[in-house]
C-alpha positions in Angstrom: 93.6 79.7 105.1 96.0 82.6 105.9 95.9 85.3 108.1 98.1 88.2 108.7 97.5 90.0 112.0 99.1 93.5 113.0 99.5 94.0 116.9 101.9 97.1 118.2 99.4 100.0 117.5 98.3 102.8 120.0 98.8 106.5 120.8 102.2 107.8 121.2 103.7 111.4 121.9 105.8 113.2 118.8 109.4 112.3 119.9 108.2 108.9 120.8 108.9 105.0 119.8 106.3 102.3 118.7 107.1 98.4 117.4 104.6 97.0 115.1 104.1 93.3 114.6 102.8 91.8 111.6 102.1 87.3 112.4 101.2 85.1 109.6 99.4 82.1 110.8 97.3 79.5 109.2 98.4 76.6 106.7 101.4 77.3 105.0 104.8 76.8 103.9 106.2 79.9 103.9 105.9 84.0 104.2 108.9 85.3 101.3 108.2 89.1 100.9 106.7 91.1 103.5 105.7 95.2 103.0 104.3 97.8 105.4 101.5 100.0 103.8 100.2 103.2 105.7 97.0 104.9 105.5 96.0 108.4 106.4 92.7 109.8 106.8 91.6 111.0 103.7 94.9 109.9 101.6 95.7 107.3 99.5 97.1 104.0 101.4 101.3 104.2 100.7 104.7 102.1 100.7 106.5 102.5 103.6 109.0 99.7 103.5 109.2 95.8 102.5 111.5 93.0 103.5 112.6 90.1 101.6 112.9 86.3 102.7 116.6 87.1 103.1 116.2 90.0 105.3 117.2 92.6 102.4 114.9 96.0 103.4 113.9 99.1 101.4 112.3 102.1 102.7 110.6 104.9 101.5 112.5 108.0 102.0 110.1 110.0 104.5 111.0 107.3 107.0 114.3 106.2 106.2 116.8 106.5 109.5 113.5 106.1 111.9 111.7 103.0 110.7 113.7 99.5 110.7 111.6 96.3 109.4 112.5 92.9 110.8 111.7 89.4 111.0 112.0 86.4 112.4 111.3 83.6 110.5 111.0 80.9 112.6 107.7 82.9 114.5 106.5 83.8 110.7 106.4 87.5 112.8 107.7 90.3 111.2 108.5 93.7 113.0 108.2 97.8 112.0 110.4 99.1 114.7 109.0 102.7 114.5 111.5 105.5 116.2 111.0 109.7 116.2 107.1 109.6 115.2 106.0 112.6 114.3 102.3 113.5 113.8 102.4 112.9 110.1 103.1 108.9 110.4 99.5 109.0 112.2 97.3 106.4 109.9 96.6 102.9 110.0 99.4 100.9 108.9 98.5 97.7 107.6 100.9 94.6 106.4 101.0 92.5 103.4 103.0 89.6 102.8 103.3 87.1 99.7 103.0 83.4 101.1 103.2 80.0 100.2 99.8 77.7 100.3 99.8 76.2 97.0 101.4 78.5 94.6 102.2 81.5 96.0 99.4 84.2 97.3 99.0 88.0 98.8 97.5 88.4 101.7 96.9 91.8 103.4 96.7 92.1 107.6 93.6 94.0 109.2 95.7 97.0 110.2 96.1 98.7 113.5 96.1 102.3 114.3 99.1 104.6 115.0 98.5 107.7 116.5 101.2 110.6 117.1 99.4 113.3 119.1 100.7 115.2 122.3 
């Protein structure tokens, strides 16, 4: 069994800095491609960036220049530095990572809550 668990969440002021962590545990070989998903009350759950086994990253463009994803293989941890939150990142930002049990699988984090509010 797999599991994915986010850590990093909590209230922060608009202006302000937050760094997300999303740890794969469990029996397995390997975590290759690893996204960040966001969900806002009452919206649909959306891309906000992914990184690759190799470390290559994509963002989508409302937080390009504020949001840097990361990882560190060797803790099967990987990171969502988030910089200059504004009130409209607020959601619940969950992870999701393709990993290697036997074949490869998805597996989707619990999600933790981010809150911009002054």
């Amino acid at each position: 069994q797999v599991q994915l668990v986010e850590s990093g969440g909590g209230l922060v002021q608009p202006g302000g800095s937050l760094r997300l962590s999303c740890a794969a545990s469990g029996n397995f070989v390997r975590v290759y491609h690893v996204a960040w998903y966001r969900q806002a009350p009452g919206k649909q759950r959306e891309l906000v960036g992914s990184i690759r086994s190799g470390g290559d990253t994509n963002y989508v463009d409302s937080v390009k220049g504020r949001f840097t994803i990361s990882r560190d293989n060797a803790k099967n941890t990987v990171y969502l530095q988030m910089n200059s939150l504004q009130p409209e990142d607020t959601a619940v930002y969950y992870c999701n990572a393709d990993v290697v049990t036997i074949g490869i699988r998805n597996y989707w984090g619990q999600g933790t809550q981010v809150t911009v509010s002054s």
